[in-house]
VMD Tcl script that builds the backbone (N, CA, C; Angstrom):
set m [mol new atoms 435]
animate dup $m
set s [atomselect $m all]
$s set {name element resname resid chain x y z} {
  {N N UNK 1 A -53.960 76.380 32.773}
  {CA C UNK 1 A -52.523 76.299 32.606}
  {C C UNK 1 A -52.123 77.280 31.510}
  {N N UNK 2 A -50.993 77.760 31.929}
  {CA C UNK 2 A -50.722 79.013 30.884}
  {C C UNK 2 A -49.524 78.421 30.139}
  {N N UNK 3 A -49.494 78.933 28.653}
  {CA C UNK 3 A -48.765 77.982 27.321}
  {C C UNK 3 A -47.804 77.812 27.944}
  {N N UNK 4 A -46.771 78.715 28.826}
  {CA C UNK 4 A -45.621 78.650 29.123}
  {C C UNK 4 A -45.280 77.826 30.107}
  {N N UNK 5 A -46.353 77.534 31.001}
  {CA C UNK 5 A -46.481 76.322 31.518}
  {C C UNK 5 A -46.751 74.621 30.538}
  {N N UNK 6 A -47.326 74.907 29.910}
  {CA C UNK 6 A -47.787 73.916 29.171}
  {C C UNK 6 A -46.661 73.722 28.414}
  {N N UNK 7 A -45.772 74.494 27.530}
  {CA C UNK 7 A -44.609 74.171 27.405}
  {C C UNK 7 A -43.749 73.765 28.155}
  {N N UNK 8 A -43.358 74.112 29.129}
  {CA C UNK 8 A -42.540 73.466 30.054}
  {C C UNK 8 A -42.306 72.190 30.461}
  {N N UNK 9 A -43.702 71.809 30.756}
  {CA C UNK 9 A -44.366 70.505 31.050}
  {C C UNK 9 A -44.399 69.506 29.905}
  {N N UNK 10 A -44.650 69.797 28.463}
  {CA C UNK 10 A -44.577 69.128 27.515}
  {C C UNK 10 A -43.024 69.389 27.186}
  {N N UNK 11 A -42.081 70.049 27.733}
  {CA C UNK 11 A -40.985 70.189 27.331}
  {C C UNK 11 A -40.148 68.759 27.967}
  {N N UNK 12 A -40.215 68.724 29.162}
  {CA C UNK 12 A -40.254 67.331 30.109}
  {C C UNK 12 A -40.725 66.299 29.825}
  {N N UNK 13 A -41.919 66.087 29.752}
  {CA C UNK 13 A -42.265 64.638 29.434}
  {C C UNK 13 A -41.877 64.429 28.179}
  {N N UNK 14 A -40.863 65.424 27.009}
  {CA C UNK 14 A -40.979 64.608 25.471}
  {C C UNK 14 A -38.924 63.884 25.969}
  {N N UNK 15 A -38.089 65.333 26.664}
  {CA C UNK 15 A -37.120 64.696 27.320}
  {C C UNK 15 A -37.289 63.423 27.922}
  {N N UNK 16 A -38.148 62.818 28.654}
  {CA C UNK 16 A -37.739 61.966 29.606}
  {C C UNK 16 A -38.271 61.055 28.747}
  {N N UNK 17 A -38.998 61.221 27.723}
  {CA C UNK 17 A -39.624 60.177 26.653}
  {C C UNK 17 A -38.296 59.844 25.550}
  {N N UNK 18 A -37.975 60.474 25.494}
  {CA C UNK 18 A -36.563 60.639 24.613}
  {C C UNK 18 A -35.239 59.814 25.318}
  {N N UNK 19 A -35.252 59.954 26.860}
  {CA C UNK 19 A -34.453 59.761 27.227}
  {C C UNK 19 A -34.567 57.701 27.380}
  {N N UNK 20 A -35.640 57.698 27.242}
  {CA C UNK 20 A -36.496 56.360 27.613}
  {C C UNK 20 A -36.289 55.401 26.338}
  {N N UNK 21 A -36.083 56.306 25.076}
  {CA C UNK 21 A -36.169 55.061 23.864}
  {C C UNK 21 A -35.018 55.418 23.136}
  {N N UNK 22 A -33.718 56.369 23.865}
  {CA C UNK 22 A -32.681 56.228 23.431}
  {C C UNK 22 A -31.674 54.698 23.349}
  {N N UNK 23 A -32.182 54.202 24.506}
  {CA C UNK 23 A -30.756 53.359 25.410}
  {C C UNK 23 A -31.396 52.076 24.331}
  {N N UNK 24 A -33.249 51.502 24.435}
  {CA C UNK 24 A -33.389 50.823 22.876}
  {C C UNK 24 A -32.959 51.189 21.530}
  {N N UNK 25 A -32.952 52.788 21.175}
  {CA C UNK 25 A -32.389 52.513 20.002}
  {C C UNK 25 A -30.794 51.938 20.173}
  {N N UNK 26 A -30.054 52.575 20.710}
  {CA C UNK 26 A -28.455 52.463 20.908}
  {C C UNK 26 A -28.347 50.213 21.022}
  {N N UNK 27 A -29.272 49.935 21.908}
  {CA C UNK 27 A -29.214 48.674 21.776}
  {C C UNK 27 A -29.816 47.796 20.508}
  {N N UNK 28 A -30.472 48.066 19.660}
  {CA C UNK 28 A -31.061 47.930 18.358}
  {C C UNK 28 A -30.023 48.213 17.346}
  {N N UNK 29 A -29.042 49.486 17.780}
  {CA C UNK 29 A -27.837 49.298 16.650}
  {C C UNK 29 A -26.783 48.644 16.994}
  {N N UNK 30 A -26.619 48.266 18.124}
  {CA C UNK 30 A -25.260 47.528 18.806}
  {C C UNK 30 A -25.519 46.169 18.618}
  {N N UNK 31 A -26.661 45.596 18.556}
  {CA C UNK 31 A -27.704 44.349 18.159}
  {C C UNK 31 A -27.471 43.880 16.393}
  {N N UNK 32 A -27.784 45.072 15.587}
  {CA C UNK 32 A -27.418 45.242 13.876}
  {C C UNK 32 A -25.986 45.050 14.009}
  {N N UNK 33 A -25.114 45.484 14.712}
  {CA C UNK 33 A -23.562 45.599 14.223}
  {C C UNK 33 A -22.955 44.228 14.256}
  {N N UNK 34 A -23.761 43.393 15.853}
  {CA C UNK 34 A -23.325 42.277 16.117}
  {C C UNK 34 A -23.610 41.476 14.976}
  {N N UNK 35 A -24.609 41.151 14.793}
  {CA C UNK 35 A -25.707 40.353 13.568}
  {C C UNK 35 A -24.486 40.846 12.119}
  {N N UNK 36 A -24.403 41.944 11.853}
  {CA C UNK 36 A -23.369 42.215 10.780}
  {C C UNK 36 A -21.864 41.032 10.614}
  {N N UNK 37 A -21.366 41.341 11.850}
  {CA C UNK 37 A -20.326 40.638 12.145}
  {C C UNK 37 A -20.218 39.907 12.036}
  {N N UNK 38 A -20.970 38.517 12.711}
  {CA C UNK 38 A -21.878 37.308 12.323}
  {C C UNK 38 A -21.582 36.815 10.946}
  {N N UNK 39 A -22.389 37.846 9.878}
  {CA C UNK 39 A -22.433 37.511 8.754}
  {C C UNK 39 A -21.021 37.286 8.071}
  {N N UNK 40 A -20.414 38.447 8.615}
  {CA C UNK 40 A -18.870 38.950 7.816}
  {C C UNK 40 A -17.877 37.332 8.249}
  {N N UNK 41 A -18.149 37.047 9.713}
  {CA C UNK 41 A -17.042 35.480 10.045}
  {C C UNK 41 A -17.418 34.798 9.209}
  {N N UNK 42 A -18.601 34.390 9.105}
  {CA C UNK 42 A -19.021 33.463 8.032}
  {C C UNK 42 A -18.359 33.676 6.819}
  {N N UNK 43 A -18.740 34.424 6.275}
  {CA C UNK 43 A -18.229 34.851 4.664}
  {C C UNK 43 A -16.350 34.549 5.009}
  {N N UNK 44 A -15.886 34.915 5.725}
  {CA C UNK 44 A -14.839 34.606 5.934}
  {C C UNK 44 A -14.200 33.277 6.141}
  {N N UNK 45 A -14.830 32.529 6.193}
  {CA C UNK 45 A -15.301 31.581 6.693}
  {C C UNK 45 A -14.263 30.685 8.545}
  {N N UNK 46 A -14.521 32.034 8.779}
  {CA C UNK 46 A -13.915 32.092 10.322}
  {C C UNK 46 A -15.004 31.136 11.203}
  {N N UNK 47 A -15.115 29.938 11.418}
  {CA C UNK 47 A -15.902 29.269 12.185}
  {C C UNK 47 A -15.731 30.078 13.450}
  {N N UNK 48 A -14.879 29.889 15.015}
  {CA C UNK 48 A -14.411 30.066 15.827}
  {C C UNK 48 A -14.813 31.591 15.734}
  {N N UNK 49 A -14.913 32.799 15.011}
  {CA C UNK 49 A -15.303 33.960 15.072}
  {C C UNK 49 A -16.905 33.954 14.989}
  {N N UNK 50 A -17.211 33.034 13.928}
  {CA C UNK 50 A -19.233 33.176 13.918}
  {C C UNK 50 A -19.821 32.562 15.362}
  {N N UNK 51 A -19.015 31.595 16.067}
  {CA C UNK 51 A -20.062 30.720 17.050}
  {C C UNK 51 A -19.163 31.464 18.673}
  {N N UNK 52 A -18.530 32.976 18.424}
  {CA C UNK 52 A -18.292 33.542 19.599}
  {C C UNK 52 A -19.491 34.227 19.940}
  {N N UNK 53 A -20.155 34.743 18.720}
  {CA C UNK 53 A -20.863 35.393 19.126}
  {C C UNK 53 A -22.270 34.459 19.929}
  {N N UNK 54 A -22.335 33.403 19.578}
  {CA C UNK 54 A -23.313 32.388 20.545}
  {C C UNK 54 A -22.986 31.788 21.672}
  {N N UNK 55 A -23.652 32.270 23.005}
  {CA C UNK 55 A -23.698 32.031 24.110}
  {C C UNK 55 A -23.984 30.154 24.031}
  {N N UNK 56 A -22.885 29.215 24.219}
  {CA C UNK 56 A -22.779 28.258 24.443}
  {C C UNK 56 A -23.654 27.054 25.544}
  {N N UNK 57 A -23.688 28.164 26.671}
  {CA C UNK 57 A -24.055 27.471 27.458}
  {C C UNK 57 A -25.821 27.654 27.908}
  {N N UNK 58 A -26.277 28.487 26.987}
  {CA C UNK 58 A -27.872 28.978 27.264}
  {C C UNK 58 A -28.441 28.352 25.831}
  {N N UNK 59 A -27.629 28.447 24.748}
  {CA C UNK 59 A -28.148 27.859 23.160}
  {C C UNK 59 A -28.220 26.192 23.236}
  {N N UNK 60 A -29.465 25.718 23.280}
  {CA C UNK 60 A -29.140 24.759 23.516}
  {C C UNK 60 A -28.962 23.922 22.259}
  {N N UNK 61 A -29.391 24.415 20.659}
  {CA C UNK 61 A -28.394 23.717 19.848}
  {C C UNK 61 A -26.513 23.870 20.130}
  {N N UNK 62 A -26.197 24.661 20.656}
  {CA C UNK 62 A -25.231 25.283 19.976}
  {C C UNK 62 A -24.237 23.846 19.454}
  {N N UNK 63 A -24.231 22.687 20.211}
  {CA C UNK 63 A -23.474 21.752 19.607}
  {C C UNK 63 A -23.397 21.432 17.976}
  {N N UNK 64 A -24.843 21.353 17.766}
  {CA C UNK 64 A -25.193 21.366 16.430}
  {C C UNK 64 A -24.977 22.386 15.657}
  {N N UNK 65 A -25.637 23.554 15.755}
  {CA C UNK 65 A -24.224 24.751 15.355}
  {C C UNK 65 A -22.960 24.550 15.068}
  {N N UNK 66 A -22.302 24.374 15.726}
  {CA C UNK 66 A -20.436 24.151 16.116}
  {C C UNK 66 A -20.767 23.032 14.779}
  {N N UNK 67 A -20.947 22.057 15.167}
  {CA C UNK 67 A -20.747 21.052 13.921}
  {C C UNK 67 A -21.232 21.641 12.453}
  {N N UNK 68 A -22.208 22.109 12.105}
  {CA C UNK 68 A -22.454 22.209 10.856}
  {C C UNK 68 A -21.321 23.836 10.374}
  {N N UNK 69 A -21.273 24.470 11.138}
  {CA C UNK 69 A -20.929 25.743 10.818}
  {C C UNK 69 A -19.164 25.258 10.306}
  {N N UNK 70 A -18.609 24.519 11.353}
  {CA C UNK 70 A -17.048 23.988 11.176}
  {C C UNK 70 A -16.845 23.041 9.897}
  {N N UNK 71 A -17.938 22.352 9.723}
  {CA C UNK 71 A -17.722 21.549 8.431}
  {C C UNK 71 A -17.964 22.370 6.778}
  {N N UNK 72 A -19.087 23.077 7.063}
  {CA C UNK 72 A -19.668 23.875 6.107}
  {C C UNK 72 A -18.173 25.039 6.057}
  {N N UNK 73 A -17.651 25.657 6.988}
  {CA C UNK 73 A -16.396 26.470 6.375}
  {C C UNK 73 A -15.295 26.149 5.856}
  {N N UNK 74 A -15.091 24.700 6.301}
  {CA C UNK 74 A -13.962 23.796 5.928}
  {C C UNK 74 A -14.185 23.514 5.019}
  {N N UNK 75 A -15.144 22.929 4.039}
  {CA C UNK 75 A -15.457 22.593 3.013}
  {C C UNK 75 A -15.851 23.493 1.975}
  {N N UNK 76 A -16.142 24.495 2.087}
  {CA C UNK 76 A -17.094 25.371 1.289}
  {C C UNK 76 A -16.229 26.795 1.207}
  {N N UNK 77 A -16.495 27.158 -0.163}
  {CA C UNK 77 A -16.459 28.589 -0.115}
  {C C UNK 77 A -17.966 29.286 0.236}
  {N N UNK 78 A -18.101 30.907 1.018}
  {CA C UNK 78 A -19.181 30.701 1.669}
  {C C UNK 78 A -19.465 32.654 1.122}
  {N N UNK 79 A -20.240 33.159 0.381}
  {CA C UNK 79 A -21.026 34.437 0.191}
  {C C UNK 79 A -22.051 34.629 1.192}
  {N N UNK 80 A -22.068 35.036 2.531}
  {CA C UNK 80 A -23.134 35.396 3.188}
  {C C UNK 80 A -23.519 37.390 3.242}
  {N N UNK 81 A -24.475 37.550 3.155}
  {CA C UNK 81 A -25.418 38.776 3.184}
  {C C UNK 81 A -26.397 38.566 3.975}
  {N N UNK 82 A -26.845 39.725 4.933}
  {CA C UNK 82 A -28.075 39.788 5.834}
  {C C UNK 82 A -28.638 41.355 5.193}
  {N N UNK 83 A -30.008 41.306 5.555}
  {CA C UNK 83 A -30.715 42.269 5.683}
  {C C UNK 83 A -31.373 41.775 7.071}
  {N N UNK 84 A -30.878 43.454 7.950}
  {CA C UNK 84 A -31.608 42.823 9.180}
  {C C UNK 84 A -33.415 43.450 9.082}
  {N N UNK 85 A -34.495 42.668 9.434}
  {CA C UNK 85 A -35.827 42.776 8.734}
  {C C UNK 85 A -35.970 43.965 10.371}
  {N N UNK 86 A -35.884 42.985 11.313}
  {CA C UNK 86 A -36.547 43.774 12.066}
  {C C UNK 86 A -36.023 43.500 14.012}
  {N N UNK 87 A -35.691 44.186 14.496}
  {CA C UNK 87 A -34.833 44.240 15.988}
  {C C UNK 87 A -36.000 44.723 16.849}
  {N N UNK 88 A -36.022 44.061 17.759}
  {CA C UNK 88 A -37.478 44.341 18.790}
  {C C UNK 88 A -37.049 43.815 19.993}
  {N N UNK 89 A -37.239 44.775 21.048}
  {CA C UNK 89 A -37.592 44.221 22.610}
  {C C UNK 89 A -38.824 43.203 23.020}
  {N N UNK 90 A -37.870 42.487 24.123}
  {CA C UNK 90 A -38.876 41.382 24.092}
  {C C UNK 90 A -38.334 40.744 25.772}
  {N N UNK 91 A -39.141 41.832 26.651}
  {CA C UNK 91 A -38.351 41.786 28.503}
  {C C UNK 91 A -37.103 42.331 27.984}
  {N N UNK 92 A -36.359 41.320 28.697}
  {CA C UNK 92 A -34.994 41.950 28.454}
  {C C UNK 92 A -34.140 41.849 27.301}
  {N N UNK 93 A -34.936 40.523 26.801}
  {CA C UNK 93 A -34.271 40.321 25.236}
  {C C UNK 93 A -34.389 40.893 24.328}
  {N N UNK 94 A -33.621 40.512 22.915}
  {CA C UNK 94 A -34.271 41.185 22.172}
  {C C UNK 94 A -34.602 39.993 21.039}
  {N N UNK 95 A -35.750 40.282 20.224}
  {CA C UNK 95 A -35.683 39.247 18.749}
  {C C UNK 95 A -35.277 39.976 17.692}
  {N N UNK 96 A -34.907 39.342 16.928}
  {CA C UNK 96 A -34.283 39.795 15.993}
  {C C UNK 96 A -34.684 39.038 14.487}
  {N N UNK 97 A -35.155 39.451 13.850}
  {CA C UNK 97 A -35.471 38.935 12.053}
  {C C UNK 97 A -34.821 39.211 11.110}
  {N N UNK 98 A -33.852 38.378 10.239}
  {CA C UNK 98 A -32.457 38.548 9.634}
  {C C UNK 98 A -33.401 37.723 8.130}
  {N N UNK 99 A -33.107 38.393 7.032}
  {CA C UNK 99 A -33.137 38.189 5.891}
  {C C UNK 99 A -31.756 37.484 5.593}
  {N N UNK 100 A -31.227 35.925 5.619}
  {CA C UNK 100 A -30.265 35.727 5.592}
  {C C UNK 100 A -30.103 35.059 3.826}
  {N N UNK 101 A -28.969 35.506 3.116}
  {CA C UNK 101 A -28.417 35.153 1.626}
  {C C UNK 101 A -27.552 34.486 2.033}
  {N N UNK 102 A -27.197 33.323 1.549}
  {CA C UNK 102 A -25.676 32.655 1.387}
  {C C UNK 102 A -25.705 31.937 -0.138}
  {N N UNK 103 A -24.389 32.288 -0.615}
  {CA C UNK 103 A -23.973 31.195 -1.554}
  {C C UNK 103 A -22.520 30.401 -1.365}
  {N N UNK 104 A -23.063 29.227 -1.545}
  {CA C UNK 104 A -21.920 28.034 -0.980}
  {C C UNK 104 A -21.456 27.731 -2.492}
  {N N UNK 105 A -20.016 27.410 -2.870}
  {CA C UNK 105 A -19.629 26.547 -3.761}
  {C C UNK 105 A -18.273 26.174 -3.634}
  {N N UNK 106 A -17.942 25.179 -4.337}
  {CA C UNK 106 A -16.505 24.406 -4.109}
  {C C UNK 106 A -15.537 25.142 -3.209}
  {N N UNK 107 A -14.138 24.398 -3.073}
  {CA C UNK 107 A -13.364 25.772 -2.456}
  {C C UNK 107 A -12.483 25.701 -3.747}
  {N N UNK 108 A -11.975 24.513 -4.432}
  {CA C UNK 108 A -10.889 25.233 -5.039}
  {C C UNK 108 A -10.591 24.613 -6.632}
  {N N UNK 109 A -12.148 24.119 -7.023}
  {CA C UNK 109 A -12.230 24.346 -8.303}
  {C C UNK 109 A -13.932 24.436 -8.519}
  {N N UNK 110 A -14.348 24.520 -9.801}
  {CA C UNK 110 A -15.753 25.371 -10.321}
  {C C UNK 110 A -16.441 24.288 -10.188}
  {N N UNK 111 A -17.376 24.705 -9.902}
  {CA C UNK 111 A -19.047 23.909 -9.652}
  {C C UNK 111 A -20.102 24.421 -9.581}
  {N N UNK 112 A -20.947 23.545 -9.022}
  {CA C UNK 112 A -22.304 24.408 -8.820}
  {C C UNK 112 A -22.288 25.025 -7.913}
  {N N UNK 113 A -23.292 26.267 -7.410}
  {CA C UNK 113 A -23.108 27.400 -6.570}
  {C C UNK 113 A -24.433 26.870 -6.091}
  {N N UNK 114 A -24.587 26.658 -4.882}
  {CA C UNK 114 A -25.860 26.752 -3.701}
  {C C UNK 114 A -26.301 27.799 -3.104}
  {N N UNK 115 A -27.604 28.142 -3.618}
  {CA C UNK 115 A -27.963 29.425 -3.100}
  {C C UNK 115 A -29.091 29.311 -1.646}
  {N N UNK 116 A -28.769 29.376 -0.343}
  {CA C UNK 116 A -30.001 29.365 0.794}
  {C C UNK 116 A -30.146 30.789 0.641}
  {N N UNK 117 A -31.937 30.914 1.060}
  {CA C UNK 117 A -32.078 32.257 1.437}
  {C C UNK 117 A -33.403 32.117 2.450}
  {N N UNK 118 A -33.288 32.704 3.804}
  {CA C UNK 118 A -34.126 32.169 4.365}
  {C C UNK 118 A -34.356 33.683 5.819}
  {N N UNK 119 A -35.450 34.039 6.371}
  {CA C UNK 119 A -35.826 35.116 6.950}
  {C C UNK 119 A -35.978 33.970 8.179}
  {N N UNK 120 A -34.657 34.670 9.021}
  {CA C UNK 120 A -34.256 33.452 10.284}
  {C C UNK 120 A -34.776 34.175 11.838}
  {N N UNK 121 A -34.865 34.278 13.020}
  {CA C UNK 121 A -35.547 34.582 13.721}
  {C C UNK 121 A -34.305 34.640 14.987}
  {N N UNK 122 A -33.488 35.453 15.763}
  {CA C UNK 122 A -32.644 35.174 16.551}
  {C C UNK 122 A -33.197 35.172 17.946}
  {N N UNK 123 A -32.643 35.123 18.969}
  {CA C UNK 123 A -32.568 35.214 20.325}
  {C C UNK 123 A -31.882 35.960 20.474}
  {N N UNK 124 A -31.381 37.377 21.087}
  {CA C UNK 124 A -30.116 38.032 21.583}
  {C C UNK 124 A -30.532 38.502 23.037}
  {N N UNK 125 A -29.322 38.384 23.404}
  {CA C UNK 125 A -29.420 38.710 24.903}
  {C C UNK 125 A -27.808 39.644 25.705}
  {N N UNK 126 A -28.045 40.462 26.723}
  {CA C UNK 126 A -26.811 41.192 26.857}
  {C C UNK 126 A -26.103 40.057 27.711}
  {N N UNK 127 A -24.679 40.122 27.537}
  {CA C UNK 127 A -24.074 39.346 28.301}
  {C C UNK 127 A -22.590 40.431 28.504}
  {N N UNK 128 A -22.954 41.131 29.624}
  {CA C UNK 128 A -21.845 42.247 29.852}
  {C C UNK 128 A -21.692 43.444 29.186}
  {N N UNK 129 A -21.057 43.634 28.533}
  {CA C UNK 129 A -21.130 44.956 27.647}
  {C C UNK 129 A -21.127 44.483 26.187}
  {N N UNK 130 A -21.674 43.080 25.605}
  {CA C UNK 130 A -21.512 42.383 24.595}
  {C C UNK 130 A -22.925 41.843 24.710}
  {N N UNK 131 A -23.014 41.025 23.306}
  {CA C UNK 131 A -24.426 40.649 22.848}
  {C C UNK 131 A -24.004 38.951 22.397}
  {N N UNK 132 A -25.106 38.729 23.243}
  {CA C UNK 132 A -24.978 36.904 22.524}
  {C C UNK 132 A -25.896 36.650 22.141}
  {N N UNK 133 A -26.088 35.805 21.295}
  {CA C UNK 133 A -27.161 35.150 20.781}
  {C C UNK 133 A -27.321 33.365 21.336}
  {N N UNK 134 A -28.813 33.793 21.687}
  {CA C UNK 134 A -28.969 32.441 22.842}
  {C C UNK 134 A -30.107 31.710 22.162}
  {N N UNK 135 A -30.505 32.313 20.634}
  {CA C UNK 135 A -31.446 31.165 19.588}
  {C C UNK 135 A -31.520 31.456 18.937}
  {N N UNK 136 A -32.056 30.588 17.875}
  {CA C UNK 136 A -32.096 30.862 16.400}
  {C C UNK 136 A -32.902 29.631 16.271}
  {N N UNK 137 A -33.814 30.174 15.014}
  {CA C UNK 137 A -34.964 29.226 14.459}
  {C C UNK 137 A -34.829 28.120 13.740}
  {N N UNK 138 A -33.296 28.554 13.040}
  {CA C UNK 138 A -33.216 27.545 11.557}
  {C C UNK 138 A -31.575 27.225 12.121}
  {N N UNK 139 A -30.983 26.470 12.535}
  {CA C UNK 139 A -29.871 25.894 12.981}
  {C C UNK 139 A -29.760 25.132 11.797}
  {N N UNK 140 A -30.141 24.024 11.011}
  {CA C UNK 140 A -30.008 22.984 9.454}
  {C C UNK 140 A -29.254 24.082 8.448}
  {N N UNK 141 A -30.368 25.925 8.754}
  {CA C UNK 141 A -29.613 26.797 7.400}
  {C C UNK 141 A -28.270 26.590 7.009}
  {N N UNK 142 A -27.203 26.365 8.655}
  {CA C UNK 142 A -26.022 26.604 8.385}
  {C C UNK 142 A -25.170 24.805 7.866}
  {N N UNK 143 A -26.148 24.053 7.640}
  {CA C UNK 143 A -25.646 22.892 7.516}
  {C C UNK 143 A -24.519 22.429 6.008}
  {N N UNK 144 A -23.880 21.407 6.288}
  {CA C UNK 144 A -23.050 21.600 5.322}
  {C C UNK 144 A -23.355 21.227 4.153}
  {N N UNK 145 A -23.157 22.010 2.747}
  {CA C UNK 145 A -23.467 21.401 1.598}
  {C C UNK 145 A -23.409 20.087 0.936}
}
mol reanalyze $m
mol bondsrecalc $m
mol representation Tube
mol addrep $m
């Protein structure tokens, strides 16, 4: 085989290799943005915005979810931070490993501040041109103070 062949040929297979672990990365950051968001309702303490992003009818806590997440925002002022650890294919899913920070304290006078910090484990899955999350390891994390 002559280089210029051999280039050619290695010119192709690095394209079609490229073309192959684009559409995972693009889903690995569309995966981070969701997980971001997540964090941001919370901190907001937007119940109804954090448990859109969970597919209801495949999570089979999600009841328990809904309850702790609605009481814990109602009650609580809420500091959440993620570091996402690590986004991986898994078939069609993906897992996901979230370094999750929260600090909980009163809403509307001074107290003690509750600090969870806990490296949580998701489920995500595509649901249309959107991402749901269909598990999570530690459902109690979000429980109310």
């Amino acid at each position: 085989m002559t280089r210029r062949g051999f280039a050619q040929r290695f010119g192709l297979a690095s394209l079609a290799l490229a073309s192959l672990t684009r559409p995972a990365a693009a889903n690995q950051e569309a995966i981070s943005r969701m997980l971001r968001d997540v964090s941001r309702a919370l901190q907001a303490r937007n119940a109804a915005l954090f448990l859109s992003h969970f597919d209801r009818k495949r999570f089979a806590a999600y009841s328990q979810l809904e309850s702790n997440v609605v009481a814990l925002s109602g009650q609580k002022d809420i500091a959440s931070s993620i570091r996402i650890v690590e986004v991986a294919a898994d078939g069609e899913d993906f897992l996901s490993r979230v370094d999750w920070l929260m600090q909980i304290s009163p809403l509307e006078r001074p107290g003690p501040i509750e600090t969870r910090r806990h490296v949580i484990t998701l489920r995500v899955v595509a649901a249309g041109k959107k991402w749901r999350i269909v598990g999570l390891d530690l459902v109690d994390f979000f429980r109310p103070a």
